[in-house]
C-alpha positions as CSV (number, residue, x, y, z in Angstrom):
1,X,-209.1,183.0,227.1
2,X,-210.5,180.4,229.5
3,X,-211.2,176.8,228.7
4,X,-210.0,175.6,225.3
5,X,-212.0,175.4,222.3
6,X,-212.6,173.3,219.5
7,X,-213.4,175.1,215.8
8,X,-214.9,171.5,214.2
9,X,-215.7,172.8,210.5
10,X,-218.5,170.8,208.9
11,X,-217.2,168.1,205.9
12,X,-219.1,166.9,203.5
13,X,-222.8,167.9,204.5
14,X,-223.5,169.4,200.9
15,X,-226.7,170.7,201.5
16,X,-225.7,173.1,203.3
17,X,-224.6,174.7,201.0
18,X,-227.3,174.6,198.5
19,X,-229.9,176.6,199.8
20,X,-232.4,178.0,197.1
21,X,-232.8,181.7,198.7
22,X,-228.7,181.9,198.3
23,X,-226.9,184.3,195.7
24,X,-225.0,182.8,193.1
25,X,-222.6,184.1,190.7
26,X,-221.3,183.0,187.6
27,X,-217.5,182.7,187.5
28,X,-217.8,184.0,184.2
29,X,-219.2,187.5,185.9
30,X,-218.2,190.4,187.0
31,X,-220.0,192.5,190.2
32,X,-217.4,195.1,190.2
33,X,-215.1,197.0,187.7
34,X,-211.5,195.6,187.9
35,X,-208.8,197.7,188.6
36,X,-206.9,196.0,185.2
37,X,-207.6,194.4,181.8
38,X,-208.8,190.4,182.0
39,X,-207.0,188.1,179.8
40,X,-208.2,185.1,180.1
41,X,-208.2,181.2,181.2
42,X,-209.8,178.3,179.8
43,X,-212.5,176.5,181.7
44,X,-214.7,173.7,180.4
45,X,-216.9,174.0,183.5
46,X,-219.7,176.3,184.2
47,X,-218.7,177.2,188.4
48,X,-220.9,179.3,190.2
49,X,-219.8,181.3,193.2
50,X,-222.1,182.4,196.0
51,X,-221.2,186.0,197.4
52,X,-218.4,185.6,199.9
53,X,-218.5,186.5,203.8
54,X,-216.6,189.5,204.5
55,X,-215.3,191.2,207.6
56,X,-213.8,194.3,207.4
57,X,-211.6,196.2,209.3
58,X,-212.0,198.4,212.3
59,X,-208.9,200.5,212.5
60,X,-206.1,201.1,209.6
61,X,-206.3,198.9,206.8
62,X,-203.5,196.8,205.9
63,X,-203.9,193.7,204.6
64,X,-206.9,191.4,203.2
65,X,-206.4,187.8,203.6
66,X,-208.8,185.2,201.1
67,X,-209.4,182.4,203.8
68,X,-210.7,179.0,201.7
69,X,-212.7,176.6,203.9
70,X,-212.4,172.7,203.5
71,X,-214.8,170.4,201.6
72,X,-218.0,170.2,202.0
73,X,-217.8,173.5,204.1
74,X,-219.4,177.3,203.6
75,X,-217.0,179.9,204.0
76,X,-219.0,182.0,206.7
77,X,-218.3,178.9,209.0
78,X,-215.0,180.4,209.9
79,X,-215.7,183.7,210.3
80,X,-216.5,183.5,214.3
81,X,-212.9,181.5,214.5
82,X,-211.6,184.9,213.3
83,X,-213.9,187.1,214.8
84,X,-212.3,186.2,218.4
85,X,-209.0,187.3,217.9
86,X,-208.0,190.7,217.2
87,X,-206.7,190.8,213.5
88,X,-208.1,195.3,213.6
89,X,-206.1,195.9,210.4
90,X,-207.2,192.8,208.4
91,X,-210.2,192.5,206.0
92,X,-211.4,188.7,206.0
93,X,-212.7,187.5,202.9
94,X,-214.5,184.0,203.7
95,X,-215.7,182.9,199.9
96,X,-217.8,179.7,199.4
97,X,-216.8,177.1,197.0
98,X,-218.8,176.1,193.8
99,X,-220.9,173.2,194.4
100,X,-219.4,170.2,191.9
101,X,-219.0,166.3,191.3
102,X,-216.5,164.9,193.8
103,X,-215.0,161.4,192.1
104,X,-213.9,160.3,195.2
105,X,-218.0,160.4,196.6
106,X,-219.2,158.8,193.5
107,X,-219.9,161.6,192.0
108,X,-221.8,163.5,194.7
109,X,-222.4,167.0,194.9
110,X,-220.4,168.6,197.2
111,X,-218.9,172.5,197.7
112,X,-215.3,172.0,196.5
113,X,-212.5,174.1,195.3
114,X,-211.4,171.1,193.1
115,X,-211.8,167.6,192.3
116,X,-209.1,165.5,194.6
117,X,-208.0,164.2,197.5
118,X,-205.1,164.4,199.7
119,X,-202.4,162.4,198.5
120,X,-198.4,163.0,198.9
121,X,-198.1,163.2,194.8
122,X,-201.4,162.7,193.3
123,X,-202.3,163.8,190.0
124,X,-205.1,166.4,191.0
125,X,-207.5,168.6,189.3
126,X,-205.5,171.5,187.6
127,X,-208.3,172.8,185.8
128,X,-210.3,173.3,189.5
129,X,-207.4,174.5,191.0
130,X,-206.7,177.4,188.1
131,X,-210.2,178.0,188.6
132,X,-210.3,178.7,191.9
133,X,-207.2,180.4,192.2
134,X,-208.8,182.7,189.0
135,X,-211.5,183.9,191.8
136,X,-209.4,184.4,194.4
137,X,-207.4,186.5,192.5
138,X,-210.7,188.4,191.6
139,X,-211.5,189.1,194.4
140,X,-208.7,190.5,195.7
141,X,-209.0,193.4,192.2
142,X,-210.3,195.7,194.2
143,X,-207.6,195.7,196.5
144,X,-204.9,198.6,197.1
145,X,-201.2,198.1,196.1
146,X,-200.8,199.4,199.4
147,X,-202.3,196.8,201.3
148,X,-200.6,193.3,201.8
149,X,-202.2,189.9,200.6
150,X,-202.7,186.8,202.3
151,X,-204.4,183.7,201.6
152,X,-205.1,180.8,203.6
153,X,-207.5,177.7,204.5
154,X,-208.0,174.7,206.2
155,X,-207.9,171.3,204.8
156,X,-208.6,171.2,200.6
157,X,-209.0,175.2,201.2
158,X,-205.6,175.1,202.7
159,X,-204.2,172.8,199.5
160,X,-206.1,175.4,197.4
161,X,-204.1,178.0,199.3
162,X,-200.6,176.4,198.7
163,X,-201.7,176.4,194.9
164,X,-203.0,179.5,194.7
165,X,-199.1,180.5,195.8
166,X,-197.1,179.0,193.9
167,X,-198.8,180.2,191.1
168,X,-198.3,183.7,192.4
169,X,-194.6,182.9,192.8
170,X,-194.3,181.6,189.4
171,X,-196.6,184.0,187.4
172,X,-198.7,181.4,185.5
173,X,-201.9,179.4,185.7
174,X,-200.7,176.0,185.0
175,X,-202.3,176.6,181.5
176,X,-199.7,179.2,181.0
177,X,-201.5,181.9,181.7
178,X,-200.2,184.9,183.4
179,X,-201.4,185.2,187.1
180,X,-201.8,188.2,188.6
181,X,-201.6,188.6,192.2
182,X,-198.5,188.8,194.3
183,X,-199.1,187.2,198.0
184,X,-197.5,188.2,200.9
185,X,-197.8,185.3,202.9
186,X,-199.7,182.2,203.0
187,X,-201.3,179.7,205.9
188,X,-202.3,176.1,205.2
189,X,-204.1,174.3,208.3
190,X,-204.5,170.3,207.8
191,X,-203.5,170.5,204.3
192,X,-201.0,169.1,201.9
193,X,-199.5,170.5,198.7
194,X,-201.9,169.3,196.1
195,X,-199.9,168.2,192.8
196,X,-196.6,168.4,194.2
197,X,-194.3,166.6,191.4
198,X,-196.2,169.7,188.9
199,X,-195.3,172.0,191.2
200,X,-191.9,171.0,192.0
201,X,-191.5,171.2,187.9
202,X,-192.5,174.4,187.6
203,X,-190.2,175.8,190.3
204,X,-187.0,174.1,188.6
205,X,-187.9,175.4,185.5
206,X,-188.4,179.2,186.7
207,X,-184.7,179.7,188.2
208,X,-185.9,183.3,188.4
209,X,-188.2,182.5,191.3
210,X,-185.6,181.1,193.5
211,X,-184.5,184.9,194.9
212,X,-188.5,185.5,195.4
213,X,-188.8,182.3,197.6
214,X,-185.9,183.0,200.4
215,X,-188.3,186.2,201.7
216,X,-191.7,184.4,201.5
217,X,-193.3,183.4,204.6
218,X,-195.7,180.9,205.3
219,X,-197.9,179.3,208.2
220,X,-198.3,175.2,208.2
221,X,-200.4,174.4,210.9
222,X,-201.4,170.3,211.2
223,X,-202.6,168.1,214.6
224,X,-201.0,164.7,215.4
225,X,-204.3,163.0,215.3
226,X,-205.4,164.0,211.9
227,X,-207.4,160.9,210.2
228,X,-208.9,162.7,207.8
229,X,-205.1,164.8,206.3
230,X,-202.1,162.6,207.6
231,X,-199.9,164.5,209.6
232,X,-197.9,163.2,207.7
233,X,-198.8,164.7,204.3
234,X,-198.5,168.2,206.3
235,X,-194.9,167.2,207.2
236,X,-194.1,166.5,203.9
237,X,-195.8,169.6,202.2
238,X,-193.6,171.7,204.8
239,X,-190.8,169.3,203.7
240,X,-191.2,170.0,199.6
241,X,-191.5,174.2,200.2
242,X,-188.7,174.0,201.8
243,X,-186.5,172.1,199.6
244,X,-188.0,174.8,196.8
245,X,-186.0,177.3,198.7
246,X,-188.7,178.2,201.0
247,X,-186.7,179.1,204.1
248,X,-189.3,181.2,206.1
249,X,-191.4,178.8,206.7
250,X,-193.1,177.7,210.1
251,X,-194.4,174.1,210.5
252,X,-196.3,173.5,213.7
253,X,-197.4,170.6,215.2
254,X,-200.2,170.4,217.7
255,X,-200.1,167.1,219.9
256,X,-203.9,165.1,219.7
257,X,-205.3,167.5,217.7
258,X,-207.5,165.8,215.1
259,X,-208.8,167.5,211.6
260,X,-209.8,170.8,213.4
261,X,-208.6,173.9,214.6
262,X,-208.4,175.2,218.5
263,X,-207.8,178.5,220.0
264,X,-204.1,177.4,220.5
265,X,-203.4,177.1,216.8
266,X,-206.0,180.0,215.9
267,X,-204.1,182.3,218.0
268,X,-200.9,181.1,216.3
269,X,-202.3,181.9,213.0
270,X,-203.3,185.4,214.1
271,X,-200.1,186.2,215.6
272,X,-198.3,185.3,212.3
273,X,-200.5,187.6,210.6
274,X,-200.0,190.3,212.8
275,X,-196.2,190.1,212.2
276,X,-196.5,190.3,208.5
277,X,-198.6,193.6,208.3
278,X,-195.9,196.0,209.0
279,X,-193.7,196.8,206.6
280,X,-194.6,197.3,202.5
281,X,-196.5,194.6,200.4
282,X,-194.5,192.8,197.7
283,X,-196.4,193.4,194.7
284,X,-196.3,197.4,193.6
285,X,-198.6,199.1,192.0
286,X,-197.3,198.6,188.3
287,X,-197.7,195.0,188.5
288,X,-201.0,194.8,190.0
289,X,-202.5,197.4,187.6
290,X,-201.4,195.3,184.4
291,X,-203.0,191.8,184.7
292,X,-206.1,189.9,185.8
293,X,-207.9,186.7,185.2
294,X,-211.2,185.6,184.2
295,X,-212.8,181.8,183.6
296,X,-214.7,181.3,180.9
């Protein structure tokens, strides 16, 4: 692939992201008919969601992975990451977070998939969280029970993404309401397991997850040199899922590597996708046809 390179997503540059000729969406809204009925979560907030970057696929479909960027970020900033290696039976989605207060900027506007920031066991924004998890999950509506589900991200995307999973695991919004996507697999680059005492809760008091947990695989990807998500935090995260009962699970380390992605750790995420296409997706088609989600 010649000489090495550095994928450096942007952080923090909010402006960006606000551009006035951009389409926005309401959470609230719909721009496609859902394949199910939409019960409902609360939301207090009014998040809107500019049309996400898409990439479909060029041969067979057979499985569409939601990719979260990090703070700050838009999501077609990782779409030429992907575009490289040769994922021919995968639809990218690359959404864009809502633009929202941040308390740990003082308040200042920034794209965000919730309100936090990476701690081992902080006490972080469950109402964000739900909320983005609610439009990941409709976006994937349209989807076929025949195609697998991923979802992944790098840095508060990828905290997003560990979320987004255990509450596909479990079955519930951390309101209580029913989620309704099953997940396949899940990658988390320089991230951390955002609420992680909540989580571990909600595990222990669903013993009927535990069988659910021994098959589902996931990618933790995290550099040594990380100032911005300890590499620690990533070793702990990896450490948590596994005491859940998360025994396929791949923790990789990549020596100097600082809050960024390279080709090396790229073209280990795209080999682990490749390896989970085959075979059939977890949810069926009875499942997936009876629940959805929507924020109001």
């Amino acid at each position: 692939m010649g000489s090495l390179r550095l994928f450096i997503p942007s952080r923090i540059f909010p402006l960006r992201c606000c551009s006035c000729g951009d389409r926005w969406m309401a959470s609230s809204e719909t721009t496609t008919n859902s394949v199910f009925p939409t019960p409902k979560i609360r939301s207090h907030r009014k998040l809107l969601y500019r049309e996400a970057h898409v990439i479909q696929p060029v041969k067979e479909h057979r499985a569409t992975v939601v990719w979260l960027h990090g703070r700050g970020d838009v999501g077609s900033s990782w779409a030429d990451a992907f575009e490289d290696f040769s994922l021919q039976n995968v639809k990218m989605i690359f959404p864009t977070a809502p633009i929202q207060p941040i308390t740990a900027l003082g308040g200042y506007n920034c794209s965000a998939w919730f309100d936090g920031r990476p701690v081992s066991d902080g006490s972080d924004d469950l109402e964000g969280l739900d909320a983005s998890a609610a439009h990941v999950a409709e976006l994937l509506s349209q989807e076929s029970p025949s195609v697998k589900l991923g979802v992944g991200g790098f840095s508060q995307g990828a905290a997003t993404s560990l979320y987004i999973t255990a509450c596909s695991l479990i079955g519930f919004y951390s309101d209580g309401t029913r989620f309704p996507c099953k997940f396949d697999f899940t990658v988390a680059l320089s991230g951390w397991l955002p609420s992680a005492r909540f989580i571990q809760r909600r595990f222990h008091d669903s013993p009927n997850v535990i069988e659910e947990t021994k098959d589902y695989s996931f990618f933790l990807g995290h550099g040594t040199d990380d100032t911005v998500v300890l590499y620690k935090l990533g070793e702990e995260s990896a450490s948590t899922l596994q005491s859940l009962g998360f025994s396929n699970l791949t923790f990789k380390s990549y020596k100097g590597l600082g809050h960024w992605s390279n080709d090396i750790e790229m073209q280990d995420v795209c080999n682990f996708i490749k390896k989970r296409i085959s075979g059939q997706p977890y949810r069926n088609a009875t499942n997936w046809k009876s629940l959805a989600c929507q924020i109001i």
